[in-house]
Structures are given as C-alpha cells and as structure tokens.
Backbone as numpy.savetxt, mean C-alpha at the origin, in Angstrom:
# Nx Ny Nz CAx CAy CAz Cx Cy Cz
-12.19 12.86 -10.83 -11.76 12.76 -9.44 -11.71 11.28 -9.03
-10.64 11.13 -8.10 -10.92 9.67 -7.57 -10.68 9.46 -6.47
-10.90 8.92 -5.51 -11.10 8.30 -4.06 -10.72 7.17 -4.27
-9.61 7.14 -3.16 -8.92 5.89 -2.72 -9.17 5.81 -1.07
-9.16 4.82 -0.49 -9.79 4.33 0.55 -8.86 3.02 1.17
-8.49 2.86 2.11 -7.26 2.07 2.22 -7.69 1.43 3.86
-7.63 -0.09 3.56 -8.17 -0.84 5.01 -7.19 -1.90 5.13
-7.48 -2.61 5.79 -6.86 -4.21 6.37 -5.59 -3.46 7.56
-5.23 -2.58 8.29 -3.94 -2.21 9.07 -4.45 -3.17 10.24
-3.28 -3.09 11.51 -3.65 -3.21 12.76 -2.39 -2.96 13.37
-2.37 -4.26 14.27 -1.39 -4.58 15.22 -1.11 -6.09 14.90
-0.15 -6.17 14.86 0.55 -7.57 14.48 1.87 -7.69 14.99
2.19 -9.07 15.60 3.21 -9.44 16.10 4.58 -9.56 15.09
5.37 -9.24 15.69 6.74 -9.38 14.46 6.89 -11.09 13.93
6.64 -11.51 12.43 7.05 -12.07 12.20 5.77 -12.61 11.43
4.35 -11.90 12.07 2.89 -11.63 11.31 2.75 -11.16 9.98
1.62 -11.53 9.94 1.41 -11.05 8.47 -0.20 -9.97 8.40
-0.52 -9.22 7.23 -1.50 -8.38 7.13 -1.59 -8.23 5.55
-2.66 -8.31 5.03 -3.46 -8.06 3.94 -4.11 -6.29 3.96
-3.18 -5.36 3.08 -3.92 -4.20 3.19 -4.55 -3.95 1.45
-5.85 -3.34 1.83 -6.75 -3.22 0.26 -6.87 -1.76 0.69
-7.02 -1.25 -1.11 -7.28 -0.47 -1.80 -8.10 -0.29 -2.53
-9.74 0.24 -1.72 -10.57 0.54 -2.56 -10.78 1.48 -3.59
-10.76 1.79 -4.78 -10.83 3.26 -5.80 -11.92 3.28 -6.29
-12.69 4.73 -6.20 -14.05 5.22 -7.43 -13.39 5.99 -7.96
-14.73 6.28 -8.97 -14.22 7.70 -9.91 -14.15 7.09 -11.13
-12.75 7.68 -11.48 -12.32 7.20 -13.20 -11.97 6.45 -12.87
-11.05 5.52 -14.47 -10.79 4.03 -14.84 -9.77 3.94 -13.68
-10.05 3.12 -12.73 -8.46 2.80 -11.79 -7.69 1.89 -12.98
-8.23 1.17 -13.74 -7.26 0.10 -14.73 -6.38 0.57 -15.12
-6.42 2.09 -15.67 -4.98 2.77 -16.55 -4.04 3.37 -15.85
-4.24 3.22 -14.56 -3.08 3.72 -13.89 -2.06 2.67 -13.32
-0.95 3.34 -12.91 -0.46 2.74 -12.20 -0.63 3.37 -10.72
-0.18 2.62 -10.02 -0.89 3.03 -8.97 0.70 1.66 -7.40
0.13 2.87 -6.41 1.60 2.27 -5.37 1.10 2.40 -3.68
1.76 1.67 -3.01 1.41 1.87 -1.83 2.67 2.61 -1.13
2.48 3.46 -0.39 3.43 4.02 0.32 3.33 4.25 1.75
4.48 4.80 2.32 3.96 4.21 3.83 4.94 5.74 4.86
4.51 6.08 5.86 4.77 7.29 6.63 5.21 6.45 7.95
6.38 6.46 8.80 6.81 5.94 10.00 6.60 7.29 10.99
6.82 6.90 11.89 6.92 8.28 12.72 7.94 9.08 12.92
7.78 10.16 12.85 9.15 11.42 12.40 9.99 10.85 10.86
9.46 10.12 10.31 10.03 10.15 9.30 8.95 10.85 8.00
10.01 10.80 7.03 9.18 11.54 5.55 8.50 10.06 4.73
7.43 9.93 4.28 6.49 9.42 3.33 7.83 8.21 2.24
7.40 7.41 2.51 8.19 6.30 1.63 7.36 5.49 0.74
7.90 5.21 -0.59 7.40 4.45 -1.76 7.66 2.79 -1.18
7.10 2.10 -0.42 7.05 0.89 -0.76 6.77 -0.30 -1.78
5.98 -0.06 -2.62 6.08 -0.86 -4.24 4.47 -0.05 -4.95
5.15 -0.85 -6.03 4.24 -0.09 -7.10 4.02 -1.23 -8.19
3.04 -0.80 -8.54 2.33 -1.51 -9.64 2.00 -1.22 -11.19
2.36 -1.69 -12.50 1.78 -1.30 -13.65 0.44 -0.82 -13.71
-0.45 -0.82 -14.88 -1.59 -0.81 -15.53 -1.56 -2.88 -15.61
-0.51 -2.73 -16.29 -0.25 -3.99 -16.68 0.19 -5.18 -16.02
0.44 -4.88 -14.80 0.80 -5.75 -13.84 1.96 -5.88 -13.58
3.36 -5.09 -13.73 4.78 -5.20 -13.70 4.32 -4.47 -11.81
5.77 -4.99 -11.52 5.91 -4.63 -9.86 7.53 -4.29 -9.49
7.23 -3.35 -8.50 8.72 -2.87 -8.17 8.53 -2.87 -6.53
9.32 -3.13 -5.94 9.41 -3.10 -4.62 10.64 -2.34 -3.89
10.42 -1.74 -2.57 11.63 -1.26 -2.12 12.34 -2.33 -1.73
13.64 -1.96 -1.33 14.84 -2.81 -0.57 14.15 -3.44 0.39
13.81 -2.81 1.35 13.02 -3.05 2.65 12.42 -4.03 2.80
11.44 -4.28 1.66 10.49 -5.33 1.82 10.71 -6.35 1.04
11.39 -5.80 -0.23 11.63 -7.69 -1.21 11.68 -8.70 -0.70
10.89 -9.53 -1.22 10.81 -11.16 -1.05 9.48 -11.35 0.62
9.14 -9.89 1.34 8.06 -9.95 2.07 7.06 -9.75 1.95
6.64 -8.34 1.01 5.34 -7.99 0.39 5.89 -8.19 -0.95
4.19 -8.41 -1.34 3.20 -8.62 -2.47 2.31 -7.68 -2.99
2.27 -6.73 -3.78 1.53 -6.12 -4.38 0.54 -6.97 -5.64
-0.52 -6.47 -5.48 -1.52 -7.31 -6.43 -2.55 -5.81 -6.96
-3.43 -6.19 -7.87 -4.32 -5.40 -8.39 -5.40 -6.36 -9.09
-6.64 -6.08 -8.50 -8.04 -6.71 -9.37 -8.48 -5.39 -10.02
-8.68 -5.02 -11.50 -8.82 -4.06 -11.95 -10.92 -4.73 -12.40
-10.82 -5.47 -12.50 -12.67 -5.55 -12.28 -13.12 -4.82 -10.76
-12.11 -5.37 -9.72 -13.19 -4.63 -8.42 -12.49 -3.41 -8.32
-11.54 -2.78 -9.10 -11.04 -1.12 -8.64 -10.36 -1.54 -7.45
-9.62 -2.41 -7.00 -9.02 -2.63 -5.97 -7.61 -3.16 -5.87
-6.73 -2.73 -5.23 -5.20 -2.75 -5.14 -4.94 -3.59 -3.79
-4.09 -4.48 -3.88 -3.53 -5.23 -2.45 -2.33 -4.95 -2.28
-2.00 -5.17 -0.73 -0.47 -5.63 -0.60 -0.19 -6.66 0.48
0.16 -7.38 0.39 0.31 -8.74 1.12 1.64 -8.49 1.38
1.57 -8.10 3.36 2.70 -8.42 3.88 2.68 -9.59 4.79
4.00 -9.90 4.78 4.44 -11.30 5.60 5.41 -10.97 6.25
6.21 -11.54 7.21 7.24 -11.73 7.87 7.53 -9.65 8.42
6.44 -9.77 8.96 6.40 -8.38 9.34 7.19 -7.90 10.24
8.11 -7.01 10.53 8.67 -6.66 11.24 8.63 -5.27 12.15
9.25 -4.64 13.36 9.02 -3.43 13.86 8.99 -2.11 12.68
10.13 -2.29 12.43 10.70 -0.95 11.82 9.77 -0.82 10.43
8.83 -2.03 9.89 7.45 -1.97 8.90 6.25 -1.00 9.82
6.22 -0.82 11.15 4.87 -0.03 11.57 4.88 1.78 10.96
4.21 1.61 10.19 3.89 3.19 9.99 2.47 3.20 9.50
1.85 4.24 8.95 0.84 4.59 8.15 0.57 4.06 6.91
-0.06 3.05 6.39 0.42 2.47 4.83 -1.01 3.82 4.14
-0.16 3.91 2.72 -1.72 5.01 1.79 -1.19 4.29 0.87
-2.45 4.42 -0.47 -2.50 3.91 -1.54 -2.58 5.52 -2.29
-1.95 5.29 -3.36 -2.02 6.48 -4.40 -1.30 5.72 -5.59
-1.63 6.82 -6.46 -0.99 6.49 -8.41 -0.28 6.84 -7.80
1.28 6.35 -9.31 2.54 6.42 -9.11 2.69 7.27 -10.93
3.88 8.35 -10.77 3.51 9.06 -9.62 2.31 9.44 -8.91
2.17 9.96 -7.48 1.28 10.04 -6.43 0.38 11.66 -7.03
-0.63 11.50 -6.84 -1.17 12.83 -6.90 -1.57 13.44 -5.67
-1.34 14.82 -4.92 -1.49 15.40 -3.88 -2.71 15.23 -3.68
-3.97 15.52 -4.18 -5.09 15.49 -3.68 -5.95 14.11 -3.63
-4.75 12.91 -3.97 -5.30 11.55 -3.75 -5.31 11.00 -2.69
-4.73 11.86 -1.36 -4.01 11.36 -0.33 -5.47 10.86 0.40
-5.76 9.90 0.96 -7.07 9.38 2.13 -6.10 9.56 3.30
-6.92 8.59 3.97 -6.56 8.92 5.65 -5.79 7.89 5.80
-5.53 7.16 4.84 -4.63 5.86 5.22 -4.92 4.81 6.51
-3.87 3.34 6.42 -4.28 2.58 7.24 -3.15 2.50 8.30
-3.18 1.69 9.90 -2.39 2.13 10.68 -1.54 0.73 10.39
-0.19 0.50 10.42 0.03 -0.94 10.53 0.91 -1.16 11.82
0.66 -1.17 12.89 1.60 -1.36 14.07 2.02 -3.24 14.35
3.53 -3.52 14.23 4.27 -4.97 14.11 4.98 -4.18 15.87
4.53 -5.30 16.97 5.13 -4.99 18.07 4.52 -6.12 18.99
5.10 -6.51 19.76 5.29 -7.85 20.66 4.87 -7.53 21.97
C-alpha cells in the first residue's frame, strides 16, 4: 500500500509562483513513475507532467517552459515547481503513479492564481 500526501497549494497572484510536494510511504516510491495531476472546477481530472523512475519528464501543453517536476527518491518525495502562474492553472493539484492507481487518490492540494 502507499500513501501519497500532497502540500505547498494556496492562493497566488497571476504571474506567482508555488512549490507543491509530494510526500509517499509504503513501498519503494523509487520504482515508480509517478505524476501530478490537477482537477479545475466542472472540469474532468488532467495529467499535468510526469516523471520517470529515472528522471525523464513530460509535461502538458499548458504548462511547458512554467512547471518543473522534480523527484528526491532518498526522501520519497515528488515536486512541482510552478512559475508564471496563471488563472485558468487554479484547480486541485494530486500526486499519483503514472499510470494513476484509483485507490492512490489523497485529498490533494488547493492551488487558487487570482488577483
């Protein structure tokens, strides 16, 4: 089993930036890959980037060249470093493997970008 745990959200001005982490127990977080994804309101659950075992990275359209996905596999912990934050970025960010497993879902973090 594993628990993922997901902090750093808030409120941030458009054009702000936010650091969100991904704490994991359980089994090896190292062998996975593993992604952050993000829920807007009335919309369906979106893949924002993802990460190797190995450290390869994929990002959506949306965000290239704004977020940063990172992984410290000593602390079991996953980042994503956004910058140049914008409105239409406020939703729910969650951390899960890629693919996502249903019963990995936490409560996720809030990220509201609004002036």
């Amino acid at each position: 089993q594993v628990q993922l745990v997901e902090s750093g959200g808030g409120l941030v001005q458009p054009g702000g930036s936010l650091r969100l982490s991904c704490a994991a127990s359980g089994r090896i977080f190292s062998i996975y890959a593993m992604a952050w994804y993000r829920q807007a309101p009335g919309k369906q659950r979106e893949l924002v980037a993802d990460i190797s075992s190995g450290g390869n990275t994929n990002y959506a359209d949306s965000v290239k060249g704004r977020f940063t996905i990172s992984r410290d596999n000593a602390k079991n912990t996953m980042y994503l470093q956004m910058n140049s934050l914008k409105p239409e970025d406020t939703a729910v960010y969650y951390c899960n493997m890629r693919p996502y497993r249903e019963a990995y879902w936490g409560q996720g973090t809030q990220v509201t970008v609004s002036s």
